[in-house]
PASEBA-1860 file (N, C-alpha, C; in nm, 3 decimals):
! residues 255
1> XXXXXXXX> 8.837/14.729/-1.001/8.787/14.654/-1.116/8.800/14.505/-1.094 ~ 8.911/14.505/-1.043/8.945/14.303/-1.061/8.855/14.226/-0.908 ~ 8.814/14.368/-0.777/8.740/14.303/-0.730/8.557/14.295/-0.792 ~ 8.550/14.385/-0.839/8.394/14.379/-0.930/8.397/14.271/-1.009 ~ 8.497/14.214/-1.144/8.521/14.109/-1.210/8.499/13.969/-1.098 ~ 8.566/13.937/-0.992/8.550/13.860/-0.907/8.381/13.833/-0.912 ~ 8.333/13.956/-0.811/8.175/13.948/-0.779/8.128/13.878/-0.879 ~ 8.109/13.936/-1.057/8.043/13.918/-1.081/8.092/13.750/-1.165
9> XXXXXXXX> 8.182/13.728/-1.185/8.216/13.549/-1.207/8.156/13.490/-1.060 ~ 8.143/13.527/-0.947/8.102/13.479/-0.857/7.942/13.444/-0.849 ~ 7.908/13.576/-0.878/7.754/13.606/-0.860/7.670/13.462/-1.029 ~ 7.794/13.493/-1.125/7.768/13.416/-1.250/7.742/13.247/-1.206 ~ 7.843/13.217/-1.163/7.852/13.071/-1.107/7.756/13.075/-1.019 ~ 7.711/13.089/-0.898/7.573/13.056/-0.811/7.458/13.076/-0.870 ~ 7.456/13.120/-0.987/7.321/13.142/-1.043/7.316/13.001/-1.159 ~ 7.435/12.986/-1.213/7.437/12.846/-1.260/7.406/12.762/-1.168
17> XXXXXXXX> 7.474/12.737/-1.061/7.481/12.607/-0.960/7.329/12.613/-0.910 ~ 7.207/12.720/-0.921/7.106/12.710/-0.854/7.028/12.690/-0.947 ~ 7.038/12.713/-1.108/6.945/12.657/-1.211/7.024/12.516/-1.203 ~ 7.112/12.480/-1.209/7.162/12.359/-1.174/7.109/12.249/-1.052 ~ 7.096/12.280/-0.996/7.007/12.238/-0.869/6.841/12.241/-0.916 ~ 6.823/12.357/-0.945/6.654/12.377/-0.985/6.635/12.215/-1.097 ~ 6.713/12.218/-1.217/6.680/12.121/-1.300/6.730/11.955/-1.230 ~ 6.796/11.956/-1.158/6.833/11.802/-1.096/6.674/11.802/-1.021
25> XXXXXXXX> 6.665/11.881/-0.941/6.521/11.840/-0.823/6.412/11.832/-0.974 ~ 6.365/11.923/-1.065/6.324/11.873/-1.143/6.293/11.762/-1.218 ~ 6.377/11.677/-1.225/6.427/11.590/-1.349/6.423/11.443/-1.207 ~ 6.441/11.441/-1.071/6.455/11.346/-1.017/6.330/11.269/-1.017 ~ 6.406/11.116/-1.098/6.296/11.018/-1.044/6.270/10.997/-0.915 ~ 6.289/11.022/-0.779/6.274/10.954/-0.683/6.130/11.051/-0.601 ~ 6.107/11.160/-0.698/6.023/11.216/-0.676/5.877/11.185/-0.697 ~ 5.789/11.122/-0.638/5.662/11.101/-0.698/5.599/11.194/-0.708
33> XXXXXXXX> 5.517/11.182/-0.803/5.382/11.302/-0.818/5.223/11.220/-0.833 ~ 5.153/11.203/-0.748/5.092/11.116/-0.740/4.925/11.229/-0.803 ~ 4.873/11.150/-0.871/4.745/11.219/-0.933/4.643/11.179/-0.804 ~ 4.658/11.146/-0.718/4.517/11.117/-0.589/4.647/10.991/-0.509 ~ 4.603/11.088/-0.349/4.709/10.986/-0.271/4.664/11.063/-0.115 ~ 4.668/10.903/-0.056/4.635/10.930/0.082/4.724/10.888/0.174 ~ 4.784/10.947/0.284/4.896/10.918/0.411/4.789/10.933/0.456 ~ 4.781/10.824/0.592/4.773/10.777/0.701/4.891/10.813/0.822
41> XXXXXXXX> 4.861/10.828/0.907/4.948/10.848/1.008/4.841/10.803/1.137 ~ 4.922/10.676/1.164/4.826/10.567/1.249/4.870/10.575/1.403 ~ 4.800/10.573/1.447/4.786/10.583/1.658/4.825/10.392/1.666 ~ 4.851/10.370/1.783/4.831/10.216/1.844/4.685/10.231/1.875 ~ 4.604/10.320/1.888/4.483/10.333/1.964/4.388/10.304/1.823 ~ 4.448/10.357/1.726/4.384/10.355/1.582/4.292/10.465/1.525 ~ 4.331/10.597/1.621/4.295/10.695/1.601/4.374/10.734/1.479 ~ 4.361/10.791/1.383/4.441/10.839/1.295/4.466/10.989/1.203
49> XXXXXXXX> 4.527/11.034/1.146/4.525/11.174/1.066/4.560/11.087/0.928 ~ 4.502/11.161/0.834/4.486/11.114/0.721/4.511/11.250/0.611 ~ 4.582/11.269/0.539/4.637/11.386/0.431/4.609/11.341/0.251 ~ 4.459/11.341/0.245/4.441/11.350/0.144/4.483/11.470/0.048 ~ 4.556/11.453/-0.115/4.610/11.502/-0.144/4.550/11.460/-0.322 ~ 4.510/11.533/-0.365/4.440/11.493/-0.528/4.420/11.620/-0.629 ~ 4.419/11.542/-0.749/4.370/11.684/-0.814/4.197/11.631/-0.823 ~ 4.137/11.719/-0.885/4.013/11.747/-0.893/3.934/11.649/-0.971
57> XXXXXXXX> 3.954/11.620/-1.093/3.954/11.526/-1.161/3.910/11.360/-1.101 ~ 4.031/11.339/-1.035/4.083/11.226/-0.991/3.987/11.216/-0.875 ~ 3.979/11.298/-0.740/3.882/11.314/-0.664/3.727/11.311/-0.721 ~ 3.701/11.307/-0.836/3.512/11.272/-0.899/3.528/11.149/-0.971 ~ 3.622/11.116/-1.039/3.647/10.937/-1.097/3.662/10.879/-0.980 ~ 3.723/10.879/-0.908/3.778/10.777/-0.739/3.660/10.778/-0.693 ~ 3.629/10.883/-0.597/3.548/10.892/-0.497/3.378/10.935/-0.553 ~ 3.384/11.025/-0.638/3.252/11.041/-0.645/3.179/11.151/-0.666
65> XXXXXXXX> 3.308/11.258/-0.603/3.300/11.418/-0.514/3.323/11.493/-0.611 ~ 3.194/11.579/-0.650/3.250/11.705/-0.759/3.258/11.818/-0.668 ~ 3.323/11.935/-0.635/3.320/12.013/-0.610/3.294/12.121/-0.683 ~ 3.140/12.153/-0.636/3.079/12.256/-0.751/3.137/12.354/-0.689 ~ 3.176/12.437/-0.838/3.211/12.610/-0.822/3.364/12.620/-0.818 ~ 3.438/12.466/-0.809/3.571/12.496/-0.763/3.649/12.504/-0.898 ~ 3.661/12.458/-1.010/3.707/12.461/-1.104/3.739/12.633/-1.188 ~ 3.627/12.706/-1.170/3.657/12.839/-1.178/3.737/12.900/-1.117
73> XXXXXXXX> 3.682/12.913/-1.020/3.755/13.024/-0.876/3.789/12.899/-0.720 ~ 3.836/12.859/-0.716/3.889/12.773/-0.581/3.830/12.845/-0.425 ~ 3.795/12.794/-0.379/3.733/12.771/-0.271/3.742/12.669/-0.155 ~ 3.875/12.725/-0.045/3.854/12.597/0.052/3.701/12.564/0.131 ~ 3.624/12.654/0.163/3.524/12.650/0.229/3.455/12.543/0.153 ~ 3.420/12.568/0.069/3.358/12.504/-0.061/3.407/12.357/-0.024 ~ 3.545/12.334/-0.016/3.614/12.154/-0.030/3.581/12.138/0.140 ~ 3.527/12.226/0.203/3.531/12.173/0.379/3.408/12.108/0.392
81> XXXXXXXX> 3.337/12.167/0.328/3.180/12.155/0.303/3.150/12.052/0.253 ~ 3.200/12.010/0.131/3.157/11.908/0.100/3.287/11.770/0.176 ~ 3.331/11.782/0.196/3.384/11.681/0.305/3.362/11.646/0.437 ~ 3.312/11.748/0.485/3.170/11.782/0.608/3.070/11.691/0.575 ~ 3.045/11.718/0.476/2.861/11.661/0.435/2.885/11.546/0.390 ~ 2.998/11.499/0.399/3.030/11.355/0.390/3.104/11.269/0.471 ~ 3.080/11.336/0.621/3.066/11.276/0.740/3.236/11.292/0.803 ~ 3.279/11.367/0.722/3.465/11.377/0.755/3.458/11.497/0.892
89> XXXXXXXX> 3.551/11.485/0.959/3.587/11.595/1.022/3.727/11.666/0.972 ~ 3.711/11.713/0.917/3.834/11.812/0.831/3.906/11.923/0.938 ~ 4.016/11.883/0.901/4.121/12.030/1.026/4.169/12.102/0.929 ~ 4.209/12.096/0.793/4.252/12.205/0.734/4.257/12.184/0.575 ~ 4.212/12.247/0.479/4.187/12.267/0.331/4.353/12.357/0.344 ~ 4.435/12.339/0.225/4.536/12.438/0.160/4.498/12.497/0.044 ~ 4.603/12.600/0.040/4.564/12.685/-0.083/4.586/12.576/-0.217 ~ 4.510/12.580/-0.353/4.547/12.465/-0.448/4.662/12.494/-0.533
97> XXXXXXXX> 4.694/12.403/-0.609/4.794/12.406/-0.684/4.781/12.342/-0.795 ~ 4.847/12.412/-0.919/4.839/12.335/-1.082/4.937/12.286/-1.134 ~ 4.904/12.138/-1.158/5.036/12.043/-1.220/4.949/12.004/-1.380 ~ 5.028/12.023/-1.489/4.972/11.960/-1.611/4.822/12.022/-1.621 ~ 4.837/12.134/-1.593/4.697/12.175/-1.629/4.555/12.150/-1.536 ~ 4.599/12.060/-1.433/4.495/12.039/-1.334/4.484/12.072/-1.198 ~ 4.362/12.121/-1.122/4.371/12.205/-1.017/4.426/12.056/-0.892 ~ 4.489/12.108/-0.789/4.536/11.983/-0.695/4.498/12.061/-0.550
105> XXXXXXXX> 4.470/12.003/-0.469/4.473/12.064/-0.289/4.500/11.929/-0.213 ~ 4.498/11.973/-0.089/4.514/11.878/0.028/4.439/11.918/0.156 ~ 4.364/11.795/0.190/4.269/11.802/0.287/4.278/11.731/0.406 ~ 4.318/11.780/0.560/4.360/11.692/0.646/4.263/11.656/0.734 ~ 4.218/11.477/0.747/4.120/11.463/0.857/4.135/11.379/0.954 ~ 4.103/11.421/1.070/4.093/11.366/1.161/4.008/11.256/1.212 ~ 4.053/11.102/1.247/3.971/10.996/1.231/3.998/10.929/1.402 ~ 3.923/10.955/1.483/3.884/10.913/1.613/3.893/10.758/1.600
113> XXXXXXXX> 3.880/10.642/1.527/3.899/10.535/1.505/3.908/10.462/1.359 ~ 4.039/10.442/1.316/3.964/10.439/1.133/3.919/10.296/1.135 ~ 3.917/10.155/1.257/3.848/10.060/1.222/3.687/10.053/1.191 ~ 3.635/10.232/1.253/3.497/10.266/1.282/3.478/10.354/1.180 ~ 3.606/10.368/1.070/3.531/10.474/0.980/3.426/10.525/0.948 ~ 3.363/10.672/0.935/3.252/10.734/0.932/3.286/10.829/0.798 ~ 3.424/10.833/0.742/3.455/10.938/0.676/3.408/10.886/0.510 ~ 3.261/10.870/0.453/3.281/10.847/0.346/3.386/10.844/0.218
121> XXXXXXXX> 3.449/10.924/0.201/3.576/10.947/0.074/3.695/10.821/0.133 ~ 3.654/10.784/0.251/3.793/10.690/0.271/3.676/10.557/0.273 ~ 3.566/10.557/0.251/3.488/10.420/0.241/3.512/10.322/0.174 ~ 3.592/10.319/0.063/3.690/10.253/-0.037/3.749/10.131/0.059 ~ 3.769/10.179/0.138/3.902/10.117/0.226/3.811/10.004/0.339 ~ 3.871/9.871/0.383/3.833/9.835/0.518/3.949/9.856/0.586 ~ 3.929/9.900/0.724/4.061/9.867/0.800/4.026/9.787/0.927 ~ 4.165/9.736/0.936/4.150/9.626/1.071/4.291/9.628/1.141
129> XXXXXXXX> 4.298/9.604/1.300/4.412/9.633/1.345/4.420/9.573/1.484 ~ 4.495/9.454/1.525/4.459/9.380/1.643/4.597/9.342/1.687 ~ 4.623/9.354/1.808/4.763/9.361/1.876/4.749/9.170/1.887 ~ 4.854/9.092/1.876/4.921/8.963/1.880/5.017/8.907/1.953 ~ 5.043/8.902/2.077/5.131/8.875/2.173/5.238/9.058/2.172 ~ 5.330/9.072/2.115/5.394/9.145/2.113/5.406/9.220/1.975 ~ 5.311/9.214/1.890/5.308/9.241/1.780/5.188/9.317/1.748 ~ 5.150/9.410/1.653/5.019/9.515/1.596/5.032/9.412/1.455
137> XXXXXXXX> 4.878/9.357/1.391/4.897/9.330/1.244/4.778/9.453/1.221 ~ 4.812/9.479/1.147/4.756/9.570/1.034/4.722/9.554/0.871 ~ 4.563/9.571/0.889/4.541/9.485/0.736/4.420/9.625/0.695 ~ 4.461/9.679/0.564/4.398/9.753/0.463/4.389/9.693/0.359 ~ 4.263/9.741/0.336/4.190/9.667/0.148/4.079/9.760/0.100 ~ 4.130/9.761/0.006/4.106/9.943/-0.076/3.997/9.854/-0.195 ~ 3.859/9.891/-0.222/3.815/9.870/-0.296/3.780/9.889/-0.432 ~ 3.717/9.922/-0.507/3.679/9.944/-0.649/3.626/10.080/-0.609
145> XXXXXXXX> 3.635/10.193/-0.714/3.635/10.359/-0.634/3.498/10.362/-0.695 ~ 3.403/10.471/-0.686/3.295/10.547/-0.654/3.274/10.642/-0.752 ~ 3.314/10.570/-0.911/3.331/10.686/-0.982/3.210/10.804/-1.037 ~ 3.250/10.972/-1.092/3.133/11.026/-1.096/3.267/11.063/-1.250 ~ 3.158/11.141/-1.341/3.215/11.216/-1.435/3.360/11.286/-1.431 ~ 3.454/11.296/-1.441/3.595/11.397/-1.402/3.608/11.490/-1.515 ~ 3.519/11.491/-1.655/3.495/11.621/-1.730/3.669/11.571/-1.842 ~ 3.716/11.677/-1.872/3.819/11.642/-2.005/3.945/11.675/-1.859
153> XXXXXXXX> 3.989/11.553/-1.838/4.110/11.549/-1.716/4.261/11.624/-1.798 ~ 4.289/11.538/-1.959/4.422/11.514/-1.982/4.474/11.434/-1.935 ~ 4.481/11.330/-1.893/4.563/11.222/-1.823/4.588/11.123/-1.922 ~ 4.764/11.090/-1.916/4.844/11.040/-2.035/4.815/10.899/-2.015 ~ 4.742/10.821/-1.893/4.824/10.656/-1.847/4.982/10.672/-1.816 ~ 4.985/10.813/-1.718/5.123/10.741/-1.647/5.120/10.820/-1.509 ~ 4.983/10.854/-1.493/4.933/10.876/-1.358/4.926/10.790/-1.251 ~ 5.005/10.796/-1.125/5.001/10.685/-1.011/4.916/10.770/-0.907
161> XXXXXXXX> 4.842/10.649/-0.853/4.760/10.673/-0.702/4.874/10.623/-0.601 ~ 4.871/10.679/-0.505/4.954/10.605/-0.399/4.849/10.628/-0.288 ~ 4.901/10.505/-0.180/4.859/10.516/-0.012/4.981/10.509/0.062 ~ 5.018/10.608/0.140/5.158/10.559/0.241/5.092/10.543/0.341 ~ 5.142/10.440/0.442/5.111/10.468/0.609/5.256/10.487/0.692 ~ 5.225/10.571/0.748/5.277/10.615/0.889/5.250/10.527/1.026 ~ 5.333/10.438/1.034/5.277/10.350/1.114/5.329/10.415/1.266 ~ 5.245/10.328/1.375/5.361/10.402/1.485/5.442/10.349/1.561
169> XXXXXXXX> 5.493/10.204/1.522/5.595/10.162/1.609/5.687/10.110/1.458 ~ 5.780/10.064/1.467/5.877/9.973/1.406/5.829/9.860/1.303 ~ 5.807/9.866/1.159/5.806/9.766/1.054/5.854/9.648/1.084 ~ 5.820/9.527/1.136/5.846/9.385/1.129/5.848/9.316/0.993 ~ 5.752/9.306/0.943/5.702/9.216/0.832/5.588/9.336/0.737 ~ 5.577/9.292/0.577/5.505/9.323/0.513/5.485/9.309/0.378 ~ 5.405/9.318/0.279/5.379/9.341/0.191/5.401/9.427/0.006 ~ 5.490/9.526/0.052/5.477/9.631/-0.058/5.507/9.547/-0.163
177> XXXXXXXX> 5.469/9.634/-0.292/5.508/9.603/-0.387/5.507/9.694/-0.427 ~ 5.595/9.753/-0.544/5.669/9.863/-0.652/5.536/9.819/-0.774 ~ 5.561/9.940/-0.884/5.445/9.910/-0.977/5.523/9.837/-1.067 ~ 5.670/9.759/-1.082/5.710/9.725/-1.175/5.706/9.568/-1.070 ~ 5.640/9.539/-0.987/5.679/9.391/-0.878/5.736/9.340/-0.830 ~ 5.853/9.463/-0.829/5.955/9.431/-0.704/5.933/9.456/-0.593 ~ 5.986/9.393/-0.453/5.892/9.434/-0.324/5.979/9.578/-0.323 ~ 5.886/9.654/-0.245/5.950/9.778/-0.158/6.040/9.768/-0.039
185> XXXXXXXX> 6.096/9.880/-0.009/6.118/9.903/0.064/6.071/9.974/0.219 ~ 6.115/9.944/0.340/6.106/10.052/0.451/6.141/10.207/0.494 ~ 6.040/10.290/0.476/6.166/10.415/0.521/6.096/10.477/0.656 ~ 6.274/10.537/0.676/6.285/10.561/0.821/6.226/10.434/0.959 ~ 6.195/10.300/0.906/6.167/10.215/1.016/6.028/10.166/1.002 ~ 5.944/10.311/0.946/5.823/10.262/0.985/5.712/10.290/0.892 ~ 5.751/10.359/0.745/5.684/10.421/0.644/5.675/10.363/0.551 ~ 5.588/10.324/0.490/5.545/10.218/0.375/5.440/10.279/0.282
193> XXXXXXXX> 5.483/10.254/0.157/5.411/10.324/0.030/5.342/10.213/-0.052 ~ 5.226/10.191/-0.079/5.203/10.115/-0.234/5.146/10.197/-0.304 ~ 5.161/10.167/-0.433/5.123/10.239/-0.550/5.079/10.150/-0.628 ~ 4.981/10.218/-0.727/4.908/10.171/-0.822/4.890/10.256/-0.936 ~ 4.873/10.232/-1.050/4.880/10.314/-1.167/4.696/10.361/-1.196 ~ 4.666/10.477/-1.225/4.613/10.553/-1.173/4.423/10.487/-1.265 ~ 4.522/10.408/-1.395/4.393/10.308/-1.455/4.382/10.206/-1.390 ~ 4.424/10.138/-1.343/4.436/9.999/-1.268/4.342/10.048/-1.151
201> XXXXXXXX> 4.361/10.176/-1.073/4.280/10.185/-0.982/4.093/10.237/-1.008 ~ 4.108/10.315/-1.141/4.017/10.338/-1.236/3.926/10.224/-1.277 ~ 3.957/10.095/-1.294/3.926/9.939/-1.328/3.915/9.892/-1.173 ~ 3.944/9.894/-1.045/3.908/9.840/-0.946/3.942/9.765/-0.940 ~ 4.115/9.762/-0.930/4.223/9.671/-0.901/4.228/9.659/-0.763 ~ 4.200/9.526/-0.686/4.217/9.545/-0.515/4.371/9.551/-0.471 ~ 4.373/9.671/-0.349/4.492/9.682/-0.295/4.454/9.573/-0.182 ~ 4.540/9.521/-0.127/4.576/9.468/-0.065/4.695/9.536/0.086
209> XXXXXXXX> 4.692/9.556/0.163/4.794/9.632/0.258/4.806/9.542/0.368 ~ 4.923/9.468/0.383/4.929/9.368/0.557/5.060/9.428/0.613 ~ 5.063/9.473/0.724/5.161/9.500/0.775/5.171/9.429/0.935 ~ 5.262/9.405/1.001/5.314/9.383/1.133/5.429/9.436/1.187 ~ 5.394/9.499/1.257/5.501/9.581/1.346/5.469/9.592/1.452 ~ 5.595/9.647/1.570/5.571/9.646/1.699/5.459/9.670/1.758 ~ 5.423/9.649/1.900/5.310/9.714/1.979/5.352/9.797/2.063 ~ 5.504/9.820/2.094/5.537/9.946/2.124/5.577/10.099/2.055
217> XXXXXXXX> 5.491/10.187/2.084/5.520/10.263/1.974/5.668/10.291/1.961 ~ 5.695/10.368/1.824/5.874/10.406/1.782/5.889/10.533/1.905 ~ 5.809/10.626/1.959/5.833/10.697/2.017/5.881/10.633/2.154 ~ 5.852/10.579/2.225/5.849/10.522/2.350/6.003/10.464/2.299 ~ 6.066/10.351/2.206/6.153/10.324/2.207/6.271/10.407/2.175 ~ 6.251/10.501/2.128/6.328/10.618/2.045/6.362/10.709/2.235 ~ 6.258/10.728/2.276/6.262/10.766/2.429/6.355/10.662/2.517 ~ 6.354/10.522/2.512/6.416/10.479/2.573/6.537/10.434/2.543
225> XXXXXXXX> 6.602/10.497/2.451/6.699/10.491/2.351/6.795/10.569/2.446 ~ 6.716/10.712/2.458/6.783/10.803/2.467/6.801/10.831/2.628 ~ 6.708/10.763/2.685/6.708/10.725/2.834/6.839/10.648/2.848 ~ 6.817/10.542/2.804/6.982/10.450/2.825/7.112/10.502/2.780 ~ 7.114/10.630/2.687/7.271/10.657/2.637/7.284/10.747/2.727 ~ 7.184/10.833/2.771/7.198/10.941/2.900/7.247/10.908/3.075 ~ 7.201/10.774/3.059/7.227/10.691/3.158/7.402/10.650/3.193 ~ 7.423/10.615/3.045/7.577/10.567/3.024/7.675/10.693/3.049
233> XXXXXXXX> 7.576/10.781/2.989/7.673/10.925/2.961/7.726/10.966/3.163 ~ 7.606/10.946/3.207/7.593/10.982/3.350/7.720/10.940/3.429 ~ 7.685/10.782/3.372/7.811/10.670/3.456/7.931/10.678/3.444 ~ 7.944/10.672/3.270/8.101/10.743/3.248/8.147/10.840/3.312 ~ 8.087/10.939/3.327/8.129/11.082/3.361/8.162/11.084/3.517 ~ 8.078/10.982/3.590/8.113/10.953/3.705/8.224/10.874/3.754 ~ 8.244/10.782/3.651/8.312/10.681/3.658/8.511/10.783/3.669 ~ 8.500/10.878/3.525/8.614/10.957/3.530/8.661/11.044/3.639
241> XXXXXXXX> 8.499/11.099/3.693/8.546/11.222/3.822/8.613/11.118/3.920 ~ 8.549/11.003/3.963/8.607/10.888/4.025/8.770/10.829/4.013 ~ 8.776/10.823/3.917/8.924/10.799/3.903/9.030/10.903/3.878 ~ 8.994/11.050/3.813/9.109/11.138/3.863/9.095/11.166/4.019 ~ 8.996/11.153/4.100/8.975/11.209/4.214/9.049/11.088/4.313 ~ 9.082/10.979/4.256/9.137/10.909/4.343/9.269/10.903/4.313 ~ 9.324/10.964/4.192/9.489/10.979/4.139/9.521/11.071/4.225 ~ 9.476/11.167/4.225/9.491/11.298/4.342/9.524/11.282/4.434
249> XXXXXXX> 9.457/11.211/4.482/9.431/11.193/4.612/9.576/11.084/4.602 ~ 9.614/10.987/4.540/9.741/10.889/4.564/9.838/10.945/4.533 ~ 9.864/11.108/4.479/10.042/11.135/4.451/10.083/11.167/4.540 ~ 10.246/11.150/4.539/10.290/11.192/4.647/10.334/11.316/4.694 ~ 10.342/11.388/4.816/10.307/11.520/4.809/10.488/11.574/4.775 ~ 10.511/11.665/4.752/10.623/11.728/4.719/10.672/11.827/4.852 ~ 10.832/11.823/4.920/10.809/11.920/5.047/10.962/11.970/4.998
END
């Protein structure tokens, strides 16, 4: 009995501590939920992958794009198609998802040069990107969107658009700004977010994006990081076989 009593005060408490957990990840501000938002993940070459991520709505006010038939019954073919026929090369549609009542997916494309963009839905945007002695500047400017009908959305005014980039070497210098006008921050070295509130971008508020960072990518240095501590590791290790092997060799023998 008193080990069953155990179990089940045991089994009682982890089921607290995991609705406990469930409502903190819930409830965290640091979580965005962005109503239409695009990552970039940028080459030095300026080839790029791009992870558009929107609800449905937001994708026909922004861009332009209704996706007929999808509002009923969901259909990736359907979202390939029409991102196809609008000059994108698409690698993968996900299954969708409902926040506040509205349908959401994510669409990943592949961009062979985004200074040469061809991908209409990212036409919004100019990009430009020119290496400077030892430096990449990087300049995005997001225009006034392409709006079409979005039908009865629900949207309160506290909907944010975001753009992150994925840059690929090391953050020098930049730009962000927070939606309250404090600058941002860097994460992980090289990841940068701006945001905009989801009317402001609705009204054709210009983003602005300048960044400068290395011209060597983070990989190459992250590689030669690990080249040089492997190096040390080598020497030390040599350095020790070296000096017990010469203690040895100096005691004196015992007869």
């Amino acid at each position: 009995m008193y080990i069953i009593r155990r179990m089940r005060v045991w089994t009682g408490s982890t089921l607290c501590a995991a609705l406990a957990l469930l409502v903190t990840a819930a409830c965290n501000p640091l979580g965005r939920q962005y109503e239409y938002e695009e990552q970039l993940y940028l080459s030095v070459d300026g080839s790029a992958i791009v992870m558009l991520d929107a609800s449905l709505p937001a994708l026909a006010a922004l861009r332009g794009m209704t996706i007929e038939g999808a509002t009923s019954r969901f259909d990736r073919s359907t979202v390939r198609r029409a991102f196809e026929s609008a000059g994108c090369q698409v690698t993968n549609v996900t299954q969708p998802w409902r926040r506040k009542g509205r349908r959401f997916f994510q669409v990943r494309l592949q961009i062979a040069d985004i200074r040469a963009n061809s991908c209409r839905p990212l036409g919004w945007s100019t990009y430009r990107m020119e290496q400077k002695g030892d430096t990449l500047q990087y300049q995005q400017s997001v225009g006034p969107p392409a709006g079409a009908d979005p039908g009865e959305a629900g949207w309160d005014r506290s909907e944010i658009v975001g753009f992150k980039l994925h840059l690929p070497s090391r953050v020098l210098d930049h730009n962000v700004k927070l939606l309250d006008g404090s600058n941002g921050t860097v994460e992980r070295g090289n990841i940068l977010t701006w945001e905009q509130r989801l009317e402001d971008r609705l009204a054709g508020k210009p983003i602005e994006m300048n960044v400068t960072m290395g011209a060597q990518p983070i990989l190459y240095q992250t590689l030669g990081l690990f080249a040089g501590a492997f190096t040390a590791a080598v020497l030390l290790l040599a350095a020790i076989t070296w000096w017990v092997v010469r203690r040895g060799r100096r005691r004196p023998k015992r007869f």
